[in-house]
SEBAKE-872229 format. One record per atom (N, C-alpha, C): residue in one letter; x, y, z. Coordinates in pm, whole numbers, padded with zeros to 5 digits, always signed. Example, Ala and Ser with C-alpha at 12.3 -4.5 7.8 and 13.67 -1.06 7.14 Angstrom:
! residues 2
a+01319-00569+00780/a+01230-00450+00780/a+01320-00330+00780/s+01285-00225+00708/s+01367-00106+00714/s+01290+00003+00787/
This chain:
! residues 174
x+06541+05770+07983/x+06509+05874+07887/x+06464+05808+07758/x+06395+05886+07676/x+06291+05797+07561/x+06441+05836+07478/x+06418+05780+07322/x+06460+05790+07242/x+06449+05922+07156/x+06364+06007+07193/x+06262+06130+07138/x+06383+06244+07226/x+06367+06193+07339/x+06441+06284+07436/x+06607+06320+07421/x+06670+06181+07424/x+06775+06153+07363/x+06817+06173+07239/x+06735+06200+07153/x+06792+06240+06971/x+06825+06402+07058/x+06701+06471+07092/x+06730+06623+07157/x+06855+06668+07233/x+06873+06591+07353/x+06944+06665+07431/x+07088+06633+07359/x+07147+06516+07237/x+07241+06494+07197/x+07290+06649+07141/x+07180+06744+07121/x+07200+06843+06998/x+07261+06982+07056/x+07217+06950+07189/x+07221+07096+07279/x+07346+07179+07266/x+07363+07280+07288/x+07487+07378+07287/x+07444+07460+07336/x+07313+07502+07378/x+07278+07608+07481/x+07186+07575+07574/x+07225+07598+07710/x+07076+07576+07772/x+07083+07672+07865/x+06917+07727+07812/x+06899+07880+07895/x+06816+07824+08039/x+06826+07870+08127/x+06830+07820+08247/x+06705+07988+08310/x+06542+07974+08360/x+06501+08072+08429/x+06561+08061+08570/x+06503+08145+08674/x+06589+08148+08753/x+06502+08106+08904/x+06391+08228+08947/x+06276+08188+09052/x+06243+08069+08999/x+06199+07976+09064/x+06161+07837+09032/x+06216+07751+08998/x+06319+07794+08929/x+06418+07684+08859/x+06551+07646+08910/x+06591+07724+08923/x+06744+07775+08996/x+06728+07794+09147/x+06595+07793+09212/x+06587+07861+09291/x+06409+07792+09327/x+06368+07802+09475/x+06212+07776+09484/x+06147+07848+09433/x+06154+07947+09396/x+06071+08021+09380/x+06023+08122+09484/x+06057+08108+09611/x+05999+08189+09725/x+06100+08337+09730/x+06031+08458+09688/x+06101+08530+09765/x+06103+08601+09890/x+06223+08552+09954/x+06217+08647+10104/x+06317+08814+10097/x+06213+08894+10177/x+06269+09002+10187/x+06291+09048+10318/x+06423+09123+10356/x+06431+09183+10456/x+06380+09337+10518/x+06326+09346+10645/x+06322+09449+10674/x+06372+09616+10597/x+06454+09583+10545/x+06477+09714+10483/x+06524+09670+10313/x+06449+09578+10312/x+06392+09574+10144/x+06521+09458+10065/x+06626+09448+10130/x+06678+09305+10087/x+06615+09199+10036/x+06687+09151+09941/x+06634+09021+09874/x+06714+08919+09874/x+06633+08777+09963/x+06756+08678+09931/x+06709+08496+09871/x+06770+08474+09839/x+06717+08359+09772/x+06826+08259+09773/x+06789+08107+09750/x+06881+08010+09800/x+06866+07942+09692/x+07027+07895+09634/x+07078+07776+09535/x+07146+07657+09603/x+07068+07547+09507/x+07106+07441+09513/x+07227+07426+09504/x+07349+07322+09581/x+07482+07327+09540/x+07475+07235+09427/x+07423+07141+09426/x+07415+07019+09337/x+07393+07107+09207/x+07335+07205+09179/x+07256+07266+09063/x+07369+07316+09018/x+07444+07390+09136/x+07539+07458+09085/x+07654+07344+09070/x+07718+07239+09096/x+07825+07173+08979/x+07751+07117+08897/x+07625+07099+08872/x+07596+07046+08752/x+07621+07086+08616/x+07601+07226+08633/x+07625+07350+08583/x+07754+07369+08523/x+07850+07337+08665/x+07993+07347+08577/x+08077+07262+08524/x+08012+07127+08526/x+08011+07022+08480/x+07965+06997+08360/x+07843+07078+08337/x+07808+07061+08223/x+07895+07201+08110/x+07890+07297+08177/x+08026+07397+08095/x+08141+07339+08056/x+08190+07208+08106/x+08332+07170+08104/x+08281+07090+07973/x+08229+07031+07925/x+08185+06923+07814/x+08153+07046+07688/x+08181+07180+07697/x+08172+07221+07587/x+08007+07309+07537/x+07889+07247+07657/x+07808+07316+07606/x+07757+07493+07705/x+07729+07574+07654/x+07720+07682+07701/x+07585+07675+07795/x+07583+07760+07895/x+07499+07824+07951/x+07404+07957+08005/x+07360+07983+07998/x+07307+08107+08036/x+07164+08133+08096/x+07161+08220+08153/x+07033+08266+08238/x+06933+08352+08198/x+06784+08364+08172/x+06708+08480+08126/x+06621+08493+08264/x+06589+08576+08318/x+06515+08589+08421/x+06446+08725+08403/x+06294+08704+08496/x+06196+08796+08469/x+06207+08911+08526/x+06334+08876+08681/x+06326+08946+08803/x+06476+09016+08785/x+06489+09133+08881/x+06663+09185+08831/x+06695+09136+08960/x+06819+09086+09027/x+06820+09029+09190/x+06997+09059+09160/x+07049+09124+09287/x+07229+09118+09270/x+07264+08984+09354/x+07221+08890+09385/x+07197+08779+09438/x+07186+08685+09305/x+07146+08670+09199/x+07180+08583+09100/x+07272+08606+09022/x+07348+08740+08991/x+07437+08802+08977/x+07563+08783+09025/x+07562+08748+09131/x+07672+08703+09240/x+07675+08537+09205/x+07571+08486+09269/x+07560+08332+09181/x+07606+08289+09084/x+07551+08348+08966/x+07613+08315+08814/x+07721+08382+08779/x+07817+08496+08866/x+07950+08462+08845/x+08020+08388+08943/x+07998+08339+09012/x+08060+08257+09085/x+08047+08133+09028/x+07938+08082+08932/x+07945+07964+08853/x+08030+08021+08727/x+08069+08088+08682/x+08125+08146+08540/x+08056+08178+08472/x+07925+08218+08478/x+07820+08221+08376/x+07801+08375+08349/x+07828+08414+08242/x+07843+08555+08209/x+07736+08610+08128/x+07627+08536+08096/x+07549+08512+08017/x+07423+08518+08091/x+07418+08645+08135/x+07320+08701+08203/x+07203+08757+08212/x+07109+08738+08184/x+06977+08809+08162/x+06882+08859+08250/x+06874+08996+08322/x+06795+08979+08429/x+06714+09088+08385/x+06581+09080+08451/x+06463+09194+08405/x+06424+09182+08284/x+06418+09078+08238/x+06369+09034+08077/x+06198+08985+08096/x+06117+09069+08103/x+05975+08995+08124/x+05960+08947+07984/x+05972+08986+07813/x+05963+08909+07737/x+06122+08913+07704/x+06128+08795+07717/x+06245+08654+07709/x+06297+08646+07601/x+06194+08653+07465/x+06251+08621+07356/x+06344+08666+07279/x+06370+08851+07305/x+06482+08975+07303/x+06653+08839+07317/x+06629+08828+07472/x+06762+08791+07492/x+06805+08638+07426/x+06677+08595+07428/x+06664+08431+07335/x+06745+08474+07180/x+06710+08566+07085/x+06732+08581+06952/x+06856+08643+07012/x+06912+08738+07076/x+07014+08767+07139/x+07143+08652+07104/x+07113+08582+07190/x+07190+08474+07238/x+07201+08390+07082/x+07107+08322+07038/x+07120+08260+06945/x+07150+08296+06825/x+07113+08430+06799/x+07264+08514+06701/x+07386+08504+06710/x+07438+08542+06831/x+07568+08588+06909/x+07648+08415+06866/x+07557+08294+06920/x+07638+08166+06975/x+07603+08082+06802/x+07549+08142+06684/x+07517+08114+06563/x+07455+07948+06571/x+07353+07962+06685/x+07266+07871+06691/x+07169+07804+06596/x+07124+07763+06566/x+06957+07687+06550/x+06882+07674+06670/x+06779+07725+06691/x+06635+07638+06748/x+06672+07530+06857/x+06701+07414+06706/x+06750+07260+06762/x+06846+07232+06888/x+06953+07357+06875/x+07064+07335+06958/x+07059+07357+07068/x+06912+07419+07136/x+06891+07531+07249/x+06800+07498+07351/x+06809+07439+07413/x+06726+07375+07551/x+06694+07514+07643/x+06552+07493+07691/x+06537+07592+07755/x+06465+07561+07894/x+06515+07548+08018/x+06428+07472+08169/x+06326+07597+08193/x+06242+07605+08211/x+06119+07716+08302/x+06040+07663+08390/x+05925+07736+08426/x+05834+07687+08540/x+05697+07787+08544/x+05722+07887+08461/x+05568+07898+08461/x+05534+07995+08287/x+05474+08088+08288/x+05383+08158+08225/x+05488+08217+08092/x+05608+08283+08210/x+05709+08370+08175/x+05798+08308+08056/x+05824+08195+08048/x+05886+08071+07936/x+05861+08029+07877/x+05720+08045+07852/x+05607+07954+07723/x+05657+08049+07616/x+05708+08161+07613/x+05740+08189+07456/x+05898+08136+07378/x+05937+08072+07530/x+06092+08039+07520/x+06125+07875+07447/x+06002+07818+07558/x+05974+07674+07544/x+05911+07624+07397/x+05860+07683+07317/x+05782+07696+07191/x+05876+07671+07072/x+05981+07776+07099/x+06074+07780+07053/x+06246+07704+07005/x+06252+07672+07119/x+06387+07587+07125/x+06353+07435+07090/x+06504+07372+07043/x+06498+07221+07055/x+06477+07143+07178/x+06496+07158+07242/x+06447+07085+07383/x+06373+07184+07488/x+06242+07165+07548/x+06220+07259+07628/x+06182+07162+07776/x+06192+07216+07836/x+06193+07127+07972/x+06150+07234+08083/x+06060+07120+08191/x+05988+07200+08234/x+06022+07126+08425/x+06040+07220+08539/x+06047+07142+08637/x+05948+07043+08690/x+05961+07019+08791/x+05840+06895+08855/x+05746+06961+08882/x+05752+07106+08948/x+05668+07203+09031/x+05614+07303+08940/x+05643+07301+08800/x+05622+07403+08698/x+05474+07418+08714/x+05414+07559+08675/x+05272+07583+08667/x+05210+07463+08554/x+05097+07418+08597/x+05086+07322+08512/x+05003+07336+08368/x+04979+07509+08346/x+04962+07577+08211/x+05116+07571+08098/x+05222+07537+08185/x+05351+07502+08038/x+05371+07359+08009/x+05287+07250+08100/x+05373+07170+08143/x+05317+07034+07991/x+05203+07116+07867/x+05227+07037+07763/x+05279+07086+07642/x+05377+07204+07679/x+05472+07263+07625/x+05588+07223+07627/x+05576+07084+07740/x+05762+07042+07762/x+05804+06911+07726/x+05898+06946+07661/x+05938+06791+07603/x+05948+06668+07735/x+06013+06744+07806/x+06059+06651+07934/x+06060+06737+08074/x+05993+06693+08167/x+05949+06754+08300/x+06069+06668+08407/x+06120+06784+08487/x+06221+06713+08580/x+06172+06600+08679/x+06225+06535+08760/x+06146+06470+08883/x+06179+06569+08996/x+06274+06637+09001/x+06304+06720+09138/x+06253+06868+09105/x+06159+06941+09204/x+06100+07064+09198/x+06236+07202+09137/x+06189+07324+09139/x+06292+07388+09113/x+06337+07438+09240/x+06456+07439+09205/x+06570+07468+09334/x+06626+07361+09412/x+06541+07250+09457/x+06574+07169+09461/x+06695+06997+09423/x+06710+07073+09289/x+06818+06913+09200/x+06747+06932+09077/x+06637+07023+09012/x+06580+07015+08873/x+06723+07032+08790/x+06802+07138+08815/x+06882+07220+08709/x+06991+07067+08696/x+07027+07030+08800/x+07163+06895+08764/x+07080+06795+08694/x+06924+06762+08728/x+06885+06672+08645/x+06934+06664+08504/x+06860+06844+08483/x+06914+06890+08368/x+07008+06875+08259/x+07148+06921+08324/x+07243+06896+08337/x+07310+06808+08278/x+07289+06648+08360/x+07300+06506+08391/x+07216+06482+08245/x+07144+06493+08233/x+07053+06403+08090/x+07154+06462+08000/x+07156+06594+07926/x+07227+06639+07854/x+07343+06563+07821/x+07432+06619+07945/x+07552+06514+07928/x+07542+06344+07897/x+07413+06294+07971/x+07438+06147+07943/x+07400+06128+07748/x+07312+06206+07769/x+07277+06227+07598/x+07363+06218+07502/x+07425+06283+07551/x+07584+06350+07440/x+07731+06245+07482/x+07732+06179+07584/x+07796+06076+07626/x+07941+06120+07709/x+07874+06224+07766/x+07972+06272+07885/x+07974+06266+08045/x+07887+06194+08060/x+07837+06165+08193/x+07922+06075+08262/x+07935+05949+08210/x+08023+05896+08338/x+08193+05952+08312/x+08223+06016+08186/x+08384+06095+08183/x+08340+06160+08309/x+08297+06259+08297/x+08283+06367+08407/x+08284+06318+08552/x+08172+06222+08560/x+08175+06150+08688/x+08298+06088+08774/x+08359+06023+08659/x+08492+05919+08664/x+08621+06079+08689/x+08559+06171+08620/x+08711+06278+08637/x+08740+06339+08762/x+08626+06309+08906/x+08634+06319+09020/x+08669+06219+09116/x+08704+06087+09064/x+08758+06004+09163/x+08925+06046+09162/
């Protein structure tokens, strides 16, 4: 990680997390009688609560409403929910009222169109490997793993190593 990257992610206290693409491939499958289902990374998900345990918050803004990420993000603890938000920035000023943020403090992961008003905005914006490549000189730092895939623990993992919680955390599972 550069030095540019590292002054950033030291600062974080929020990181808003989209959800298709990021959290997730992006593919949605539907069933015969109109079900929706979609698949998380496990890795994504302790990164997640790994990175909650060190103190910094998380939360979700998403474009799409799904009771399938709903279920997800309480089963990670994440109460900090945003779904059916096509402009983002509502729950962005939301949030960063509520958690008496700055800008600086607020990392935001996306992947396409829907996050460029998010990514503009925050102190760190980060973009996956697979992101449309219209955000991708909007992002401070682009993952190596696609979304759904390991992007969100990348995530995660820098943060914490940033802030110097990475090998505690690591070491608190042997």
């Amino acid at each position: 990680m550069t030095a540019d990257i590292r002054e950033k992610a030291a600062k974080i206290k929020l990181v808003i997390f989209d959800v298709d693409g990021v959290l997730t491939d992006g593919k949605l499958v539907f069933d015969e009688h109109g079900n929706e289902y979609k698949q998380f990374h496990s890795r994504d998900g302790l990164g997640i609560c790994l990175l909650r345990e060190t103190g910094v918050e998380v939360a979700v803004i998403s474009g799409r409403a799904s009771k399938s990420v709903a279920q997800r993000m309480a089963g990670l603890g994440i109460d900090r929910v945003f779904q059916g938000q096509r402009h983002k920035l509502i729950a962005y000023e939301s949030l960063r009222v509520e958690l008496n943020l700055e800008p600086g403090q607020i990392a935001h992961v996306g992947d396409d169109l829907l996050d460029l008003p998010l990514m503009r905005r925050v102190g760190l914006s980060i973009a996956v490997a697979d992101a449309h490549p219209s955000i991708l000189p909007f992002a401070h730092w682009v993952t190596v793993k696609p979304g759904g895939e390991g992007a969100a623990r990348e995530v995660c993992d820098l943060i914490m190593e940033a802030q110097g919680n990475l090998t505690r955390m690591v070491q608190s599972h042997f």
